[in-house]
C-alpha positions in Angstrom: 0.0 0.0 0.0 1.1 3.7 -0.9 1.0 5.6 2.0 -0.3 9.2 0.5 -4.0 10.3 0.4 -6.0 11.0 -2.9 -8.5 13.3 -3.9 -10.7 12.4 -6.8 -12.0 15.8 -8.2 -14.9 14.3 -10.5 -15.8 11.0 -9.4 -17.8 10.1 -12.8 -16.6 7.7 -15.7 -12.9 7.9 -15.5 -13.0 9.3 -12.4 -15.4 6.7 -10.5 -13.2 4.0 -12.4 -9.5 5.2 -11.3 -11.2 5.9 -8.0 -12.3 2.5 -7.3 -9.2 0.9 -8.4 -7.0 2.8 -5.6 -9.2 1.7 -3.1 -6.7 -0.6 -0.4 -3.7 0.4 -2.8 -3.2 4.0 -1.0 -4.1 4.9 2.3 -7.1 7.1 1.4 -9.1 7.6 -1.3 -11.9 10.7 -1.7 -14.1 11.5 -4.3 -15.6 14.8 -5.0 -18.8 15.2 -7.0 -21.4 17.3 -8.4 -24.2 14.5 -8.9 -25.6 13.9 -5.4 -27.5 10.8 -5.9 -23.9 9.7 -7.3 -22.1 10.7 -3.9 -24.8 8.9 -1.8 -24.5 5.9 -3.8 -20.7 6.2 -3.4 -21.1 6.0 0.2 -23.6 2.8 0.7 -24.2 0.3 -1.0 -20.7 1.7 -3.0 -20.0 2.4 -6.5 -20.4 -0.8 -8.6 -17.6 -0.9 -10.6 -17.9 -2.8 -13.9 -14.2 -3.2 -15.0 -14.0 -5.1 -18.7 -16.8 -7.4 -17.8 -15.7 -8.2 -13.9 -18.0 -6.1 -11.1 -17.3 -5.3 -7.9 -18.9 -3.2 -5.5 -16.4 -0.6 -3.9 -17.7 1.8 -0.8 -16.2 5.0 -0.4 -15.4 8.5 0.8 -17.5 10.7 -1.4 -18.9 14.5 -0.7 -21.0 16.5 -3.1 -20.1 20.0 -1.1 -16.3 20.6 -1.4 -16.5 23.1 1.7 -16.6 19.8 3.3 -12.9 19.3 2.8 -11.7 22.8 3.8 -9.6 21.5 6.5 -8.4 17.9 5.0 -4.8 17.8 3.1 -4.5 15.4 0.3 -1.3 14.1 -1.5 -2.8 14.4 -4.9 -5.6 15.4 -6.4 -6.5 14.1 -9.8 -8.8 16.0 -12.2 -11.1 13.9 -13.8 -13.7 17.0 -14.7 -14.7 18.1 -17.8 -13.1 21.1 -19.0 -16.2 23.7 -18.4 -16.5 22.6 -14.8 -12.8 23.0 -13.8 -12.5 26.1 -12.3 -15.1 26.2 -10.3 -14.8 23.1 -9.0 -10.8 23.8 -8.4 -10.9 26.9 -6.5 -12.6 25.9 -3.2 -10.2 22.6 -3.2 -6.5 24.9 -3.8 -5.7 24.7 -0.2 -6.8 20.8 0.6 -3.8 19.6 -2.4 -0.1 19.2 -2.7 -0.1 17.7 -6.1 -2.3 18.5 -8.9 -2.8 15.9 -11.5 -4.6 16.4 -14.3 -6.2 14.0 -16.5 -9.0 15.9 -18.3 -10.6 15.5 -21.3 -9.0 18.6 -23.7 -6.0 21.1 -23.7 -6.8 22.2 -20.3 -3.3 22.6 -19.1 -3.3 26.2 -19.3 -6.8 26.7 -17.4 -5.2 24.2 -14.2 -2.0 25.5 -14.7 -2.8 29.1 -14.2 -5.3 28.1 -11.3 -2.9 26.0 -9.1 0.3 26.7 -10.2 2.6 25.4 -12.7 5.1 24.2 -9.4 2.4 22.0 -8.0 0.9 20.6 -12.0 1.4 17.1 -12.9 -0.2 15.9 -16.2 -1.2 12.6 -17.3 -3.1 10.9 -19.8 -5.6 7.8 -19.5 -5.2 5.4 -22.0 -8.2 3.6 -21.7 -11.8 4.1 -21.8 -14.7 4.4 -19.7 -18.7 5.7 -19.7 -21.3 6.4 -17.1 -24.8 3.9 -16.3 -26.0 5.9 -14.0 -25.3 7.4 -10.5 -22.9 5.0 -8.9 -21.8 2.7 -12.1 -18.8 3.6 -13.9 -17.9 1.1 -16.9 -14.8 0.0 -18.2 -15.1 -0.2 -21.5 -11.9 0.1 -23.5 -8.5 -1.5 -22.6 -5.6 0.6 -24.2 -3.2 -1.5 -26.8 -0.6 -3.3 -24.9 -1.2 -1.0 -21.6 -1.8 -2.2 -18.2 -4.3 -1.1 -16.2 -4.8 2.4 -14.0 -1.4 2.5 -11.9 0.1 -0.3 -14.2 3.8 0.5 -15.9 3.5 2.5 -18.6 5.6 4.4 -21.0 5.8 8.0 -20.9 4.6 10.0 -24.3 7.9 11.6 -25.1 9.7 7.7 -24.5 7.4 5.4 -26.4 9.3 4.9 -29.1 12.7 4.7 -26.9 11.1 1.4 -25.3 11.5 3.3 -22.3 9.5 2.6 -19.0 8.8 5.1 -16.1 6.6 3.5 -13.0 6.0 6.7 -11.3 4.7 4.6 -8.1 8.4 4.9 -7.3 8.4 8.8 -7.1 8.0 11.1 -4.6 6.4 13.7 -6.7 6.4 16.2 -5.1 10.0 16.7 -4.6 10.3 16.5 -8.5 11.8 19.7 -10.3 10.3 20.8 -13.3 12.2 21.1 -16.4 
């Protein structure tokens, strides 16, 4: 288990997925979302997680009110929002996060960037795809080419074709200049 804490901002498709899957591999997982009857469902029975066919019912941390939060601290939060929905949804959560990740849909790296700074940005991609049944039921539905699985080893953009492989489970992020 990874001892840091993680804040899903957008607890939806990729976000209810990625969510689910970190569940007993960090030390706390939290998702943050808009859709109410999403966040009680979240909470009890649990999302039911439909990964490539196999389902699995996951409770969790969930809150539909950010303000909620104002006095937690998380590791990392990873954006899973859509890009029309990011600042607002940002702004009340800038003190709760060390680490920003973003994995949004879009170019949205100058919208996060400017909003939490470029010092405390990390972005990632998801190779694989996912949709929405409903409150509380994330799907699966697309395994990238060749990739593991969220958290699995992949290789970064820039090193694909080097053969390259960079598990950043081995990183302390945060203590990561950037270039």
């Amino acid at each position: 288990m990874l001892l840091v804490d993680v804040l899903i901002l957008g607890g939806g498709a990729i976000g209810g997925v990625i969510a689910a899957r970190l569940t007993q591999k960090v030390r706390r997982v939290a998702v943050v979302d808009a859709d109410v009857d999403h966040v009680r469902l979240v909470r009890d029975p649990g999302l039911l997680l439909d990964r490539l066919g196999e389902h699995r019912r996951v409770k969790m941390e969930a809150y539909a009110d950010s303000a909620e939060l104002e006095d937690e601290r998380f590791d990392f939060v990873l954006l899973t929002l859509k890009a029309p929905h990011l600042e607002g949804a940002i702004r009340p959560l800038l003190g709760v996060g060390t680490t920003f990740v973003s994995l949004g849909n879009g170019l949205v790296y100058d919208k996060v960037s400017a909003l939490v700074g470029e010092d405390r940005l990390v972005v990632g991609i998801v190779e694989w795809g996912a949709t929405n049944h409903g409150p509380g039921r994330p799907v699966r539905v697309l395994r990238a080419r060749g990739a593991e699985s969220a958290g699995g080893n992949r290789p970064c953009p820039e090193q694909r074709n080097k053969g390259q492989v960079v598990d950043l489970r081995r990183y302390d992020l945060r203590g990561l200049e950037r270039r």
